[in-house]
C-alpha positions, 0 to 999 in steps of 0.5 A: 867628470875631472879626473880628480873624481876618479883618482880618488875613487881610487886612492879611497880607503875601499877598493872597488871591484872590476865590474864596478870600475868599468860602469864608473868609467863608462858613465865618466864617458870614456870609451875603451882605448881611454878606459885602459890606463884607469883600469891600469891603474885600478889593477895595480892598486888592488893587486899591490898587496899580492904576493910577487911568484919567484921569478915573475914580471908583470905582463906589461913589462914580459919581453915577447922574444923571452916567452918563444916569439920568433925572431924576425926578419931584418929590413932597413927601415925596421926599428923594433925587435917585433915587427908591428903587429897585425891584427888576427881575426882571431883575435877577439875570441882569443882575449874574450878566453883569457878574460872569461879564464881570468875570471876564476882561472882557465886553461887557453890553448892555441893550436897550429904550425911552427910560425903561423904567429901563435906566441905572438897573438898569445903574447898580444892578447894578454898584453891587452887583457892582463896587464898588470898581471904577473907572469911565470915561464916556468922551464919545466913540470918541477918548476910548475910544481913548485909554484902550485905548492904556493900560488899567488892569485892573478898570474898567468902561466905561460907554458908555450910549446906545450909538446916540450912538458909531455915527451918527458917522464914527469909530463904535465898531467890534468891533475895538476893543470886542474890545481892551478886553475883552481888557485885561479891562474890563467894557464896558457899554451901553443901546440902543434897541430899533428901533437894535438890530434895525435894525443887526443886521439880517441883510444883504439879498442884493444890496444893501450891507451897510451895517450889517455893523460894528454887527452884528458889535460887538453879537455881542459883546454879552452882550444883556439886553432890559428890558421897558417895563412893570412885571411884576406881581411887581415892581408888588408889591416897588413897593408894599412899598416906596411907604411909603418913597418917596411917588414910587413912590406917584405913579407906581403910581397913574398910569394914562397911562404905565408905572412908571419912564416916569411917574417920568421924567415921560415922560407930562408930554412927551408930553402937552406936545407933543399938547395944548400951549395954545402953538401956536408952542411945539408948532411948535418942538417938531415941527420938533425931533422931525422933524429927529431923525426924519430924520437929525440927532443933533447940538444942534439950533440955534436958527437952524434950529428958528425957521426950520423952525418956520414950516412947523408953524404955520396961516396965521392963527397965523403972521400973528398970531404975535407979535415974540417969538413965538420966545422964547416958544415956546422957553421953553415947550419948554424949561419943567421937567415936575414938576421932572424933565425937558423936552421940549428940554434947553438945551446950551451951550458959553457960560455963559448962551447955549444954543447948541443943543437936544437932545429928549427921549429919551422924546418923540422915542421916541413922536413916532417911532412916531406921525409915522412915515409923515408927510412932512415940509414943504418949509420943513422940509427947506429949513431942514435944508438950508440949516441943519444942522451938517457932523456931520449930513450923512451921516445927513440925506443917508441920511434924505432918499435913503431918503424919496425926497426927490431934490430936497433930496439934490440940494440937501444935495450942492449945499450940502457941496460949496460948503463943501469936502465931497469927498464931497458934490461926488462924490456931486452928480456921480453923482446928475445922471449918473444922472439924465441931466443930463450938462450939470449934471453937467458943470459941477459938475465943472468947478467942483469939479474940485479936491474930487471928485479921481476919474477915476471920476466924471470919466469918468461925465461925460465919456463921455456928452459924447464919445458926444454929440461935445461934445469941448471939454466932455469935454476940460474934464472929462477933460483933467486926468486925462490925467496920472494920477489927478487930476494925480499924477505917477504913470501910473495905471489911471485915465489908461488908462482916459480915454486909451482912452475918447478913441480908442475915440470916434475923439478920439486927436488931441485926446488927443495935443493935451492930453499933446504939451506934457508929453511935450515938458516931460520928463514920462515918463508923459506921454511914456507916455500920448502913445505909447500914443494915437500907436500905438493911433491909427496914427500912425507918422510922429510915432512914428518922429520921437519914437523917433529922438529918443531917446523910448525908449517912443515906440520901443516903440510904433512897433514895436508898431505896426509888428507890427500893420501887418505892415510887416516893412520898416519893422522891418527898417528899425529892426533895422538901426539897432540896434533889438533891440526891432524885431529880436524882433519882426520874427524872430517875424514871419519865424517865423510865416511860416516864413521861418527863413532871415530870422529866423535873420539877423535874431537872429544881428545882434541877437545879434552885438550882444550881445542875449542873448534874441535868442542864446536864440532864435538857438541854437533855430533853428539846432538845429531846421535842424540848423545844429550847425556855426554852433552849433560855432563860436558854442559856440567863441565863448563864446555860452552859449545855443549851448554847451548846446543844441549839447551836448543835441544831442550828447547825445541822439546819445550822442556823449558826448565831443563833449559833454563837450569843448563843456561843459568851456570853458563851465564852466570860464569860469563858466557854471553851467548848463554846468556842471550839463549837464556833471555830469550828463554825468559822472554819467551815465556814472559818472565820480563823480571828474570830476563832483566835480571840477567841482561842488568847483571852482564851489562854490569860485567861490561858486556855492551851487548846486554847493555843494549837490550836492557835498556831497549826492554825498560824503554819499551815496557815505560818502566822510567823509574828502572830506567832512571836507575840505569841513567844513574848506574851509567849503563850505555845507552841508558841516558840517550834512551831516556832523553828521547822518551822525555822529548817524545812525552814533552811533544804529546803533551803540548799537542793535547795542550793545543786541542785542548785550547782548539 
């Protein structure tokens, strides 16, 4: 078929799918290398419509040592900035996922060591599968973050190093890898082997999961492991190709190193490391490995390499060392092996001033495995103290707790906490808590109050010192969580909890010290906090002072308190002066001793004076005297509680007419459950007419309720006519009730209609 056919299936008005492009290629006779450029060119048609992401290229156009391929090696005969590349056996099942992802978006994720060719196979396979894709490098979580507010389809993400977006506070998480693949990008990444297993490490029982987010993003991923060495097959399609390149000859003769290692000079940093001539060099060097091995992950500054430095350097090297010692031996660390690479990279923020120094991957790799169980020197550590950037805090604080090293953790805490760290401050607190130093931790607190904002911590502290009777100290510690968690308005579990603390170690009146001048101010929850210690602490007198002078919560604890001391005087005392609090409480008193005579007058006062839970209660034990004349006449007097338990009583003797003539006024007055008790009454003895009376007559009050029953008694007797009347009257639920009868009888009737026919 011409190549005319096929343009113009192409330039047509419709588009066709992938699938469909293939086939047609495919029975055009073309096989897969010649079917590349059409389907090329197919993809940048249906894709011209696609919004560009910011800051994206096409794959095509994508320069491979921008996404992370390592430099390599320089040859004579070399040409190219890459090497030609070698075909991995690994190759098929690579683009295979990334086709499969493309698909309706995926996650593809390559694990193995610094220079075992990951970038490059990466970089190859999307290359050969996603063309005409776009393709985003985003520098960090925002910037992902920023693109899935707003995706466009057919991108790929490319993530790279993966470990770099998860030693950070806001770590790439499944959430929102999920988000992506969602939109349909194709996400794709290398991971180093030991961060592989070390965050998908199954949880240890007992101890936190602190790695449960990073093994629930790599679950997501489709997962390719690359082999550090070459396969015999693929040293064969090296060897075929070593004509081309004169590279791939060097490092298929190189016996010290793996394939792609030697072609990233791998061997060179190493060996510029173990063997340097320079040992202010190699000190540098070493000070830059260890400081990675323990935690840090941003450009290492030339302030804490020159001072950790001197803890790699003999005695004799460091009196003779020269006035430029330093920049010797940053210039042999930072030298170009065969043109590749260093062992440290120059970064800047500056034209011409590097402001920091990053390892190489391959070297930290090796360094890692053979300095594995070497402690670092004390100057070492010193120099990460006092040295590290804010970003490195937690991964150095995880560093040294996991080496033991409590005496530079204490210093790492000491040191964020004079900077501003919350966190720092908190952590400082607990680690000289927990190592009985409550004096030093006392005092820290004291000082940082203002970051550490925890009544947690505080009470860490403060219960040792009133468990030792140092109250000044712990009333310095304590007191500014007497008012909520650190001085917030609100009463909070916390307050609770240190008020308790100061009772339960005999100190209320310190406590009430510390509230008395707020809860004098106005603050209610210092008032609050102030008649919880009063009454826990037994102090009726001020209690009663406060409670007179309108302080509503001084009131209830006094009358709490006065329930625990059993004083039925004294709440006598506050039920005659119109305490309905006090009234309850001291009835249920009188109760417990079975004195229903006194509870009874207590609640008939409180009920007088129009408590209705004291009516409640009153009407219960009248009923269980068998008091129904003072139930009569406070049923007369419209008290509601009366009415229906004077007329359950009626009932249950089946003096039904004396029930009915109790309910009537209440219900005709509004009181609903009066109303209920009385249909239920009619009901019962089968006046359907009067209870249809009474429930039309509360409906019509608005009482949904009486609606409901209503309209449920006319459906169920068939009175439609009344029904009917209810629909027109607008009574809820009336016309629903109405229309399913309607629906019902339409249905009966065609039934018997087709019998009839049958």
């Amino acid at each position: 078929m011409p190549k005319s056919t096929i343009s113009n299936l192409l330039s047509g008005g419709t588009v066709p799918t992938r699938n469909r492009m293939v086939t047609f290629l495919t029975a055009c006779g073309l096989d897969e290398e010649s079917r590349t450029p059409w389907l090329a060119a197919w993809e940048r048609v249906a894709t011209a419509h696609l919004r560009r992401p910011a800051g994206a290229v096409r794959i095509r156009e994508a320069r491979a040592r921008l996404l992370g391929v390592h430099d390599s090696i320089q040859a004579d005969a070399a040409t190219r900035e890459l090497p030609v590349y070698v075909p991995r056996d690994l190759d098929p099942d690579l683009r295979t996922a990334i086709t499969a992802a493309a698909e309706m978006g995926g996650f593809v994720l390559l694990v193995g060591g610094s220079s075992v060719g990951k970038s490059r196979a990466l970089y190859e396979a999307v290359q050969a599968a996603l063309p005409e894709w776009w393709l985003i490098h985003p520098e960090d979580v925002a910037a992902i973050r920023a693109f899935a507010a707003c995706p466009s389809p057919r991108t790929v993400v490319w993530l790279d190093e993966l470990q770099r977006l998860l030693s950070l506070e806001n770590r790439l998480t499944a959430g929102l890898a999920r988000e992506l693949i969602r939109a349909g990008a194709v996400l794709v990444a290398t991971l180093w082997p030991h961060e592989y297993h070390e965050r998908s490490a199954t949880r240890i029982p007992g101890m936190p999961d602190l790695n449960a987010g990073d093994r629930e993003l790599l679950d997501i991923a489709d997962l390719i492991d690359v082999p550090d060495r070459f396969s015999a097959s693929e040293r064969r399609r090296a060897e075929a190709l070593s004509g081309i390149d004169s590279r791939i000859r060097v490092a298929l003769d190189s016996e010290d190193g793996g394939f792609t290692q030697v072609l990233a000079a791998g061997p060179d940093l190493v060996r510029r490391w173990e063997h340097a001539h320079d040992p202010y060099g190699k000190a540098v060097l070493t000070a830059a490995l260890d400081a990675r091995r323990v935690g840090v992950q941003t450009p290492l500054t030339r302030t804490l390499l020159v001072a950790a430095a001197a803890a790699y350097l003999m005695p004799a090297d460091q009196a003779a060392a020269p006035p430029d010692w330093a920049h010797q031996a940053l210039s042999y660390a930072t030298a170009k092996l065969r043109g590749a690479t260093a062992a440290l990279t120059p970064v800047s923020n500056e034209i011409g001033r590097p402001t920091g120094y990053v390892v190489a991957d391959f070297l930290y790799q090796h360094a890692r495995q053979v300095r594995r169980e070497v402690p670092l020197p004390e100057l070492a550590w010193q120099a990460l103290v006092e040295h590290h950037q804010d970003r490195d805090f937690d991964e150095l604080v995880a560093g040294a707790a996991r080496r033991g090293r409590s005496g530079h953790l204490e210093a790492l805490y000491r040191r964020g906490a004079e900077t501003g760290n919350r966190d720092a401050a908190r952590q400082l607190v607990d680690l000289l808590v927990t190592q009985g130093r409550a004096d030093e931790a006392s005092a820290v607190l004291i000082r940082h109050d203002d970051q550490v904002g925890d009544w947690i911590t505080a009470l860490s502290v403060g219960d040792p010192l009133l468990q030792q009777g140092r109250v000044d100290e712990a009333i310095r510690v304590l007191g500014p969580y007497l008012l909520g968690n650190y001085r917030d308005s609100g009463i909070t579990w916390g307050t609770r909890e240190v008020i308790d603390r100061f009772v339960k170690y005999g100190y209320a009146d310190e406590a009430a010290a510390l509230l008395r001048p707020h809860a004098d101010a106005g603050n209610r929850d210092a008032s609050i906090s102030l008649a919880r210690v009063l009454g826990a602490s037994g102090r009726v007198e001020e209690l009663r002072l406060r409670a007179d002078a309108g302080d509503q919560t001084a009131a209830l604890s006094l009358v709490d308190l006065l329930v625990r001391m059993g004083d039925t005087d004294g709440l006598r005392q506050r039920a005659d002066m119109g305490d309905l609090h006090a009234a309850g409480k001291l009835a249920s008193l009188f109760v417990e001793q079975h004195k229903l005579g006194d509870a009874i007058a207590v609640l008939r006062q409180a009920a007088d004076a129009g408590e209705g839970d004291a009516s409640r209660r009153l009407a219960v034990l009248l009923l269980k005297e068998g008091n129904l004349e003072e139930l009569r006449e406070r049923a007369s007097a419209g008290d509601q509680p009366a009415t229906r338990r004077l007329a359950d009583r009626l009932r249950a003797e089946r003096r039904f007419e004396e029930a009915i003539d109790v309910l009537r006024p209440a219900a005709n007055s509004g009181d609903r459950l009066a109303a209920d008790q009385l249909v239920d009454l009619y009901m019962a003895r089968g006046e359907v007419e009067d209870a249809i009376g009474v429930l039309r007559q509360h409906a019509d009050a608005g009482y949904g309720d009486a609606a409901v029953r209503l309209v449920a008694l006319l459906a169920r007797d068939g009175r439609l006519d009344d029904l009917q009347a209810e629909v027109n009257a607008g009574t809820f639920g009336a016309a629903e009730q109405l229309a399913a009868i309607t629906r019902s009888s339409t249905r009966d009737n065609d039934d018997a209609a087709g019998r009839l026919k049958l």
